[in-house]
Phi, psi and omega in degrees: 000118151306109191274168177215142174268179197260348171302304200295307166330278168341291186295333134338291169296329182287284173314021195026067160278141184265113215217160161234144183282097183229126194240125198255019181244147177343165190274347186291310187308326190283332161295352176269331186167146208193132203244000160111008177292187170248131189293097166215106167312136203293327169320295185241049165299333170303319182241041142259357181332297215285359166296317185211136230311134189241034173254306218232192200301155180213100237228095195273149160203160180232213167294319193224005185101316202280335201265338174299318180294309194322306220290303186284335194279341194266355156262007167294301207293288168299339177217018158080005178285144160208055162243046193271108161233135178312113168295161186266096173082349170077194167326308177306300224260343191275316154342304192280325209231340175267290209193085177320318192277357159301146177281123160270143184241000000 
């Protein structure tokens, strides 16, 4: 599985690269703070497959990482994408190392 720091992201985002945002935690979490993704709850990436983007970079992330990995390895596994990367620490490390005034949970 291909990971991204949240550092490479920022720089992603600075630069308007054409990339997709994809955030796999629930909808309560994403109303507490949210970095701009598009909201598919890890429950239901199976029948959202057609949500997401298969030409370009495509950048999954959750609170911590794991559930953001669960996500890229089982459409790695199931459906052959590879163009999928893992945030690294997740929402918390973009807190932690990006942008201090998100509320951590």
């Amino acid at each position: 599985m291909k990971e991204i720091t949240v550092a490479e992201l920022k720089s992603l985002k600075e630069t308007n690269a054409d990339f997709q945002l994809i955030d796999v935690r629930e909808p309560h979490e994403f109303e507490i703070c949210n970095i701009g993704g598009k909201l598919i709850p890890l429950s239901e990436i199976p029948g959202s497959v057609d949500q997401i983007e298969k030409g370009k970079q495509v950048v999954v992330h959750c609170r911590s990482g794991a559930r953001s990995g669960q996500a890229v390895l089982w459409l790695e596994k199931n459906h052959g994408l590879d163009n999928l990367y893992n945030l690294k620490g997740g929402i918390l490390a973009w807190a932690d190392q990006i942008d201090p005034s998100l509320p951590k949970y």
